[in-house]
C-alpha positions in Angstrom: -14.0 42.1 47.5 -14.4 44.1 44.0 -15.1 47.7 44.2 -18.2 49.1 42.8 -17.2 52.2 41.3 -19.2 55.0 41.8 -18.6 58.1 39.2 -20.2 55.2 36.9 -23.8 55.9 38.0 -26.2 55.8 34.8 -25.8 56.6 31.5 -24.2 59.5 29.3 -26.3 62.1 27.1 -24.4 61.1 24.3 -25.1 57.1 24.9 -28.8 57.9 25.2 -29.0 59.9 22.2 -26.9 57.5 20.2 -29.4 54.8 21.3 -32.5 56.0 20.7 -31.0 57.3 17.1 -30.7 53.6 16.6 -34.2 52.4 17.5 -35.8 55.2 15.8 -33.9 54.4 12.8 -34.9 50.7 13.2 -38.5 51.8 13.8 -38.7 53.6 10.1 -36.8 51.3 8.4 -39.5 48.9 9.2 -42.3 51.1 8.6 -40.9 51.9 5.4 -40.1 48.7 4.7 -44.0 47.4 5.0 -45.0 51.0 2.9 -42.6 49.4 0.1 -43.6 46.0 0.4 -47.5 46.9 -0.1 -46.5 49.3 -2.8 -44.4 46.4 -4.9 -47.4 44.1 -4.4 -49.8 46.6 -5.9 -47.5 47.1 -8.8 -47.5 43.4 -9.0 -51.0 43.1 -8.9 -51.4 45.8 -11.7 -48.9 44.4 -13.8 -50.4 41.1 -13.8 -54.2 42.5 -14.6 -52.7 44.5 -17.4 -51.2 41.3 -18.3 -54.8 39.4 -18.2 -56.6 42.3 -19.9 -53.9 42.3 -22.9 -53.6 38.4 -23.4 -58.3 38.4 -23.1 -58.0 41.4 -25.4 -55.8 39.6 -28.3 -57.9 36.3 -27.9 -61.1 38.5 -28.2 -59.9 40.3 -31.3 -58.9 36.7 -32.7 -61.9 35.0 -32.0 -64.3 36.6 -32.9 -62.7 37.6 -36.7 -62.2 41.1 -36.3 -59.3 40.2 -38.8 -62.0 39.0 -41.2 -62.0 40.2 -45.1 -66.0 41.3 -44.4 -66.1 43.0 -41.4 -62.8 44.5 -40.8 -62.3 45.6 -44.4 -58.7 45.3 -44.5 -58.1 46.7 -48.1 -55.3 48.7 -46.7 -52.1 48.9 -44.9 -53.9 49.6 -41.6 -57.9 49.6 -40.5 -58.3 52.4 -38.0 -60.1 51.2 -34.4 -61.9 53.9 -32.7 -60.4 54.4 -29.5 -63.4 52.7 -27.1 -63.2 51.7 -24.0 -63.3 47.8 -23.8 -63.8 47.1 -27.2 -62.7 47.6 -30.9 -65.3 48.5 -33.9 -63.8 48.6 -37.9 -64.6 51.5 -40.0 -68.3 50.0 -41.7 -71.1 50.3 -38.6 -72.4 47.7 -37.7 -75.8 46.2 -36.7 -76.8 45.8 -33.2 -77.0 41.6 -33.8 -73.7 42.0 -35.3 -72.4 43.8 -32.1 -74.3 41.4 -30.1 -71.5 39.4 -27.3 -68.5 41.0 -28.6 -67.9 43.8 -25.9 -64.8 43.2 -24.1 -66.4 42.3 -20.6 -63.8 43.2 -18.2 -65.6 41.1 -15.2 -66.0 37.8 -17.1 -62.3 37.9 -19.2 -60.0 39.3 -16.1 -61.1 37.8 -13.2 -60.6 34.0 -12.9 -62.5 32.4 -9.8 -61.0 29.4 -9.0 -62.6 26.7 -8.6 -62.8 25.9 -4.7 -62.0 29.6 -3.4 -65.1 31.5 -2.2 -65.0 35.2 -2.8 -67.4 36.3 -1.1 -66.1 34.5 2.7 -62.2 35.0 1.3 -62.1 37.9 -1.0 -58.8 39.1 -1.8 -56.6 41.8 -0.1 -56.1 43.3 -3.3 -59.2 43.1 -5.5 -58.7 45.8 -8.3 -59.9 43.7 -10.8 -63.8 45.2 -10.8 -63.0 48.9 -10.0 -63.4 49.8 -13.6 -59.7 50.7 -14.0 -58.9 49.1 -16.8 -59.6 49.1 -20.2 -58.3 48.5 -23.8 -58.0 49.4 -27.4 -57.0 47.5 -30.1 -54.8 48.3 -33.4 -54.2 46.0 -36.8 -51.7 46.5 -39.2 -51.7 44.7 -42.5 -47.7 43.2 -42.4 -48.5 40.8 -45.5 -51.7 39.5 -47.7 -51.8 36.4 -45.0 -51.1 38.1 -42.1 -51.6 41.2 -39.5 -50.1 42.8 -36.7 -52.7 42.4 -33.5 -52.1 44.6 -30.8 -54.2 45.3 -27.7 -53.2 48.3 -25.4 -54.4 48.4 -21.7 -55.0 51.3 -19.9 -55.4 52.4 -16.3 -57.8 55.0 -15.1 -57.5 57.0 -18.6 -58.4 60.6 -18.6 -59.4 60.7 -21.9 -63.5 59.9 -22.4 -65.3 57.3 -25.5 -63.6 58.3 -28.4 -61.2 60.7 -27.4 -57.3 60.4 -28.0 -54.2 62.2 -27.9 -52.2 62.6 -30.9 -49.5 64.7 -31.9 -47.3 65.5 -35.4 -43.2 64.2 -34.4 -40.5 64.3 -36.3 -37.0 63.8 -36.6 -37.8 60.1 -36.3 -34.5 58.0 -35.8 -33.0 55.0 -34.3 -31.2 56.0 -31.0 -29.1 53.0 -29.6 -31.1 50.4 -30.3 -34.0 52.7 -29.4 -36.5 55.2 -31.2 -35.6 58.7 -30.7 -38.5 61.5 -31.6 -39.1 65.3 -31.4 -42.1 67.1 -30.9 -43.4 70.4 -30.3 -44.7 72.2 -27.2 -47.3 73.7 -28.9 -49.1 70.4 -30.1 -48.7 68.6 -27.0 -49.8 70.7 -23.8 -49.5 70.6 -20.5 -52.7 69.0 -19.9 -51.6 66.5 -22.7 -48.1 65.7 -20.8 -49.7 64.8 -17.7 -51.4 62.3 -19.3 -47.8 61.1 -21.5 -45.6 59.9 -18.8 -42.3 57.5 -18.5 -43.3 53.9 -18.7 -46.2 54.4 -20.7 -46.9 53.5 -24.3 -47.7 55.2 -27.1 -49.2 54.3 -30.7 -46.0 55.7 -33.3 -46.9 55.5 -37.2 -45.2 57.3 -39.9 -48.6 59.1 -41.2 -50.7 61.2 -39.4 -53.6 59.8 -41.2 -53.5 55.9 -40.0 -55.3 54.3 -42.4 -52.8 55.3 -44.7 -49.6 54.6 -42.9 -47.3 51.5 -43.7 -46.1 51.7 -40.2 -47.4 51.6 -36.8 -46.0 50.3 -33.6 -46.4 51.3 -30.0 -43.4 52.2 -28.2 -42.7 52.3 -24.4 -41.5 56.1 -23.5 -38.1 55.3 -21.5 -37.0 58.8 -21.3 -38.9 62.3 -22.2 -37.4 66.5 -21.6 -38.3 69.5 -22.8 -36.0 71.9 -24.4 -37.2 75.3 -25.2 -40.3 74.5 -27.5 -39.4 71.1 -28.1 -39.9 67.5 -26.6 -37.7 64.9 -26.8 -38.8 61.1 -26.3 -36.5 58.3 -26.4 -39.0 55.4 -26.9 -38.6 51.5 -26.6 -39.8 48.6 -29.4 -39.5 47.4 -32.8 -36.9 48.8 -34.9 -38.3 51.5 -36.7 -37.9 51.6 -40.7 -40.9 54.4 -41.3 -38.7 57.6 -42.1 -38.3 60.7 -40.3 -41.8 62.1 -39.6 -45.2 60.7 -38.4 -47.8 61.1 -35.6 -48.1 59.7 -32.1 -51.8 58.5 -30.9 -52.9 57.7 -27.1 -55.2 57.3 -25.3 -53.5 58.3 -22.2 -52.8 55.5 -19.6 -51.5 53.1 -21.5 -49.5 50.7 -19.2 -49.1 47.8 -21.5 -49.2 47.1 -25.3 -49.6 43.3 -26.3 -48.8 42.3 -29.8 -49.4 38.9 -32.4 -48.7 38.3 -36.0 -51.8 36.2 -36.9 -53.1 35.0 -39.9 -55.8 36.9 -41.9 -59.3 35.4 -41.2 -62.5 34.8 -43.7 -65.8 34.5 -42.4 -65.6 31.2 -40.7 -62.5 31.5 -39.2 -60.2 30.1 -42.0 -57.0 31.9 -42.9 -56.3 33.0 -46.7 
């Protein structure tokens, strides 16, 4: 017969310490696991709205003629767009039948109800899309006689209120790496200002501070931003940059995504030049 032997009666300190170590660590790995999971599908989710709003924003723009010789008045290199939430307005003022259906409705544009899928017994884990969140403004650039550069901006829960924007004189204005390098001072953009100018967001870069007079304008992604003294240095991301060494950067804080086009110019009626 085997002996039991008996100095082996339970378990060590150090065994139960190193196992409860373990399932403690296995515990928070799996809560933090779910934390990060929901947290990539909300990113997904916002992504994919600030997708929606930028591709409903450029069709908007496009269908109803805001390129057109009449109303948009593009005599220049660029036609300045007041910075309104969920919808673009040229520099003439217009009358209210003139105005009449071509508001950006956020509800109608972003949210597609399938067909088959009740809402209301099924709505979505996730439904962001009529929280008021998001909204857009929209830039054209003259590129050619036939032809501008269409871009719609989308923001998320902006700071900034109607017509307000951000804007700030840069210089030192040079390609970086296949990137856009730019300085700035302290003094023109404030702390209050820099909380609304983060990494990852977009802003509006033209080489004028006066836009309606600049020959050219492009929002950039900020991929890097530090402050050194009294000056700011941003390392943006986008088109190459051809526009010299000083200009002015515009925002309306928030901006998450920037959708551009090259379309034709329109005449009243839709036909190009």
């Amino acid at each position: 017969m085997q002996r039991i032997n008996s100095r082996r009666g339970g378990f060590t300190l150090l065994e139960v310490l190193v196992s409860t170590s373990v399932i403690m660590i296995g515990i928070f790995g799996i809560a933090g696991a779910i934390a990060l999971s929901e947290q990539l599908v909300l990113n997904s989710f916002r992504a994919d709205m600030a997708a929606n709003c930028g591709r409903a924003a450029l069709e908007t723009m496009v269908t109803q003629n805001w390129m057109d010789q009449v109303r948009g008045k593009n005599n220049g290199d660029i036609v300045y767009y007041n910075w309104m939430p969920g919808q673009i307005r040229g520099r003439e003022n217009r009358t209210a039948d003139d105005m009449n259906g071509e508001d950006f409705n956020c509800s109608d544009h972003i949210r597609q109800n399938n067909s088959g899928v009740d809402l209301e017994s099924n709505p979505p884990q996730y439904d962001i899309s009529l929280n008021g969140d998001y909204t857009w403004v929209g830039t054209i650039r003259r590129i050619s006689t036939n032809y501008c550069e269409v871009s719609a901006a989308v923001t998320c829960r902006r700071s900034t209120k109607g017509t307000e924007y951000i804007s700030a004189s840069v210089s030192n204005i040079r390609d970086d790496f296949g990137n856009v390098y730019i300085q700035a001072s302290a003094s023109s953009l404030t702390d209050e200002y820099l909380e609304d100018i983060r990494t990852g967001e977009f802003v509006y870069l033209t080489n004028s501070s006066n836009s309606s007079s600049a020959s050219q304008a492009h929002w950039y992604q900020i991929s890097s931003m530090y402050t050194d003294g009294g000056t700011i240095h941003m390392t943006l991301r986008g088109p190459q940059w051809i526009g010299g060494g000083s200009g002015q950067i515009f925002t309306p804080g928030g901006v998450i995504g920037a959708y551009t086009q090259i379309v034709p110019m329109q005449l009243r009626g839709g036909e190009s030049e």
